[in-house]
C-alpha positions in Angstrom: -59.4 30.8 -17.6 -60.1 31.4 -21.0 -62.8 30.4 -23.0 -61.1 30.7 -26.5 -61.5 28.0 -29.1 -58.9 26.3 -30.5 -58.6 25.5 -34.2 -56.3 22.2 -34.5 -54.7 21.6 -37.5 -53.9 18.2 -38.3 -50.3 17.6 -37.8 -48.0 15.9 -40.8 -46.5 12.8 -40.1 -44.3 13.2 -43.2 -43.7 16.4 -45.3 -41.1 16.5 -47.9 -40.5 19.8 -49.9 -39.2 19.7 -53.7 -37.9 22.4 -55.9 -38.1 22.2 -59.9 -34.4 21.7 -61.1 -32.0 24.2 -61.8 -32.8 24.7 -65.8 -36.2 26.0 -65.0 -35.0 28.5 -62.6 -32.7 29.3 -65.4 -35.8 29.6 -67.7 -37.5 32.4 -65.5 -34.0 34.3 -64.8 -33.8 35.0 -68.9 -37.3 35.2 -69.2 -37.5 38.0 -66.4 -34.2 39.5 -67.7 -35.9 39.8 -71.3 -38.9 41.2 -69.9 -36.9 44.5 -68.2 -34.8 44.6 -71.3 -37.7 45.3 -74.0 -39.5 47.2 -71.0 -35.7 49.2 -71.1 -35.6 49.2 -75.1 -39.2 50.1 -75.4 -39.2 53.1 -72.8 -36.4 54.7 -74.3 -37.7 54.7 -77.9 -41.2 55.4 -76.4 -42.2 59.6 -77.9 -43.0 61.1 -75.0 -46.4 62.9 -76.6 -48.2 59.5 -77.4 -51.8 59.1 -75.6 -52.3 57.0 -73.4 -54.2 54.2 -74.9 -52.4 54.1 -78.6 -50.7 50.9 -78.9 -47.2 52.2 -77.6 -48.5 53.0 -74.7 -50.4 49.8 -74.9 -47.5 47.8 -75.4 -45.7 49.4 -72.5 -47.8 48.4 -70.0 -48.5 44.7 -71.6 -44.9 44.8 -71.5 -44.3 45.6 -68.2 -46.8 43.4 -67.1 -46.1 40.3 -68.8 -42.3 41.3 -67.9 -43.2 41.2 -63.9 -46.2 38.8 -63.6 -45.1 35.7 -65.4 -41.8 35.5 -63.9 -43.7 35.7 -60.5 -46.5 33.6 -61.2 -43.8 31.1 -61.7 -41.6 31.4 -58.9 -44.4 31.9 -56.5 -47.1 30.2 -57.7 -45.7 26.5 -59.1 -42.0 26.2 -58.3 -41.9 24.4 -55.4 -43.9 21.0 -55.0 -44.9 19.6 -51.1 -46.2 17.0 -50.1 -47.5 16.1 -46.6 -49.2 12.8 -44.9 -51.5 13.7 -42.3 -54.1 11.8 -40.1 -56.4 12.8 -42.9 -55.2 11.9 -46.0 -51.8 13.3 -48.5 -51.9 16.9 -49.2 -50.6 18.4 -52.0 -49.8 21.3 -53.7 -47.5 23.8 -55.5 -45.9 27.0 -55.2 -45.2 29.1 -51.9 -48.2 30.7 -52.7 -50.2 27.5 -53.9 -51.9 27.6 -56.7 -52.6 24.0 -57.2 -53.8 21.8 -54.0 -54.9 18.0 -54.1 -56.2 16.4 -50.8 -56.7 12.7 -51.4 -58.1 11.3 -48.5 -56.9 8.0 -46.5 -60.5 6.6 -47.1 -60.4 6.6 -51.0 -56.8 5.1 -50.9 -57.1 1.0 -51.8 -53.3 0.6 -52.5 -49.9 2.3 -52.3 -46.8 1.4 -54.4 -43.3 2.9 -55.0 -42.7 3.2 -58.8 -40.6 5.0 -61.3 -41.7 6.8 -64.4 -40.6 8.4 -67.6 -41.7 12.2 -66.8 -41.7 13.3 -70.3 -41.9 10.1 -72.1 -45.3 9.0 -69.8 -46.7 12.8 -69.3 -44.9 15.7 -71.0 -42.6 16.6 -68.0 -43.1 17.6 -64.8 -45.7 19.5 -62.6 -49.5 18.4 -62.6 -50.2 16.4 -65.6 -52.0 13.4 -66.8 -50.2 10.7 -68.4 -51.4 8.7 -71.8 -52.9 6.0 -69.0 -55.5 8.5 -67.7 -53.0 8.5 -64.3 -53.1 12.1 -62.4 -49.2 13.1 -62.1 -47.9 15.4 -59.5 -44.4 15.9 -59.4 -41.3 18.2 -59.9 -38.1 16.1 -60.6 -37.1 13.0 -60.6 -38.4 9.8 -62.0 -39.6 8.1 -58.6 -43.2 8.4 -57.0 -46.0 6.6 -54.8 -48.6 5.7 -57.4 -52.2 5.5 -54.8 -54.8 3.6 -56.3 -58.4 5.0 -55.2 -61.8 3.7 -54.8 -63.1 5.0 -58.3 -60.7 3.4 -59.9 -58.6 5.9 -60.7 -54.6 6.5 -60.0 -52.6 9.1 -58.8 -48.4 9.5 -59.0 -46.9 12.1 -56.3 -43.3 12.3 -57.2 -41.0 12.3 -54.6 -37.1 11.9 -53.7 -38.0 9.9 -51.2 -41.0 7.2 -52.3 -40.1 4.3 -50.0 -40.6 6.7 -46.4 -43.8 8.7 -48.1 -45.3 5.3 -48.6 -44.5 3.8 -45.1 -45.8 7.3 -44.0 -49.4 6.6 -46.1 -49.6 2.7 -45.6 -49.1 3.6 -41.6 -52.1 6.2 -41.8 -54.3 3.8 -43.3 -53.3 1.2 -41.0 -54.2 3.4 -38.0 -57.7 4.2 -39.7 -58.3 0.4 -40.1 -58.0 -0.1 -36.5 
């Protein structure tokens, strides 16, 4: 018999996956198109004698790295929003590669309500913002959320497409920790 140990990871309870919509996918295709077009425009009226560090060389390579990191950061980094409720507390974070992660534990949540919000009216949009109330807001479409009110004081919106099951999911976890 083995004497490996095991690392358990907390399973989710309830995981929901969200994509940005469609216009700012949109946004990255024309800003990545752009960035291969003056990297295409730029190389071709490049002189082929310059040195290496005189500022067409320089703006080359800014060029093609702005061109190819941005759109990537983007895509990999913030473009996809998940949430998950586990035993723990509700993780969550963005991108495929995350670059933003929250963990608010089932201990510092006092309350859990389904509400609806004005993204860019409340906050300036989507993603991880704070709104004119001081209110942390994670979220990537929509206008519906779980708005968790913590020990501090303080509130936090997760948007989701489906607030009434991610709140069962976090009102059942706290439930089971009261016990």
């Amino acid at each position: 018999m083995s004497s490996a140990l095991a690392i358990r990871v907390p399973s989710a309870i309830y995981r929901e996956e969200q994509r940005f919509g469609w216009w700012l996918y949109a946004l990255v295709a024309i800003l990545l198109g752009l960035g291969w077009a003056f990297l295409a425009l730029r190389h071709e009226a490049m002189p082929a004698a310059d040195a290496p560090l005189d500022g067409g060389r320089f703006q080359f390579s800014l060029g093609v790295t702005l061109g190819i990191a941005i759109p990537g950061v983007l895509i990999l980094g913030v473009l996809k929003l998940t949430t998950e409720v586990r035993p723990d507390g509700v993780h969550v974070w963005f991108g495929w590669i995350p670059t933003y992660r929250k963990v608010i534990p089932i201990g510092e949540i006092q309350s859990v309500e389904v509400v609806r919000f004005r993204p860019i009216r409340d906050h300036g949009g989507w993603g991880f913002r704070t709104s004119r109330a001081g209110d942390r807001v994670l979220s990537a479409r929509g206008d519906q959320g779980v708005m968790l009110r913590l020990a501090d004081g303080s509130r936090v919106i997760v948007g989701s497409q489906r607030p009434d099951p991610l709140a069962a999911a976090i009102d059942d976890v706290m439930l089971k920790r009261a016990v």
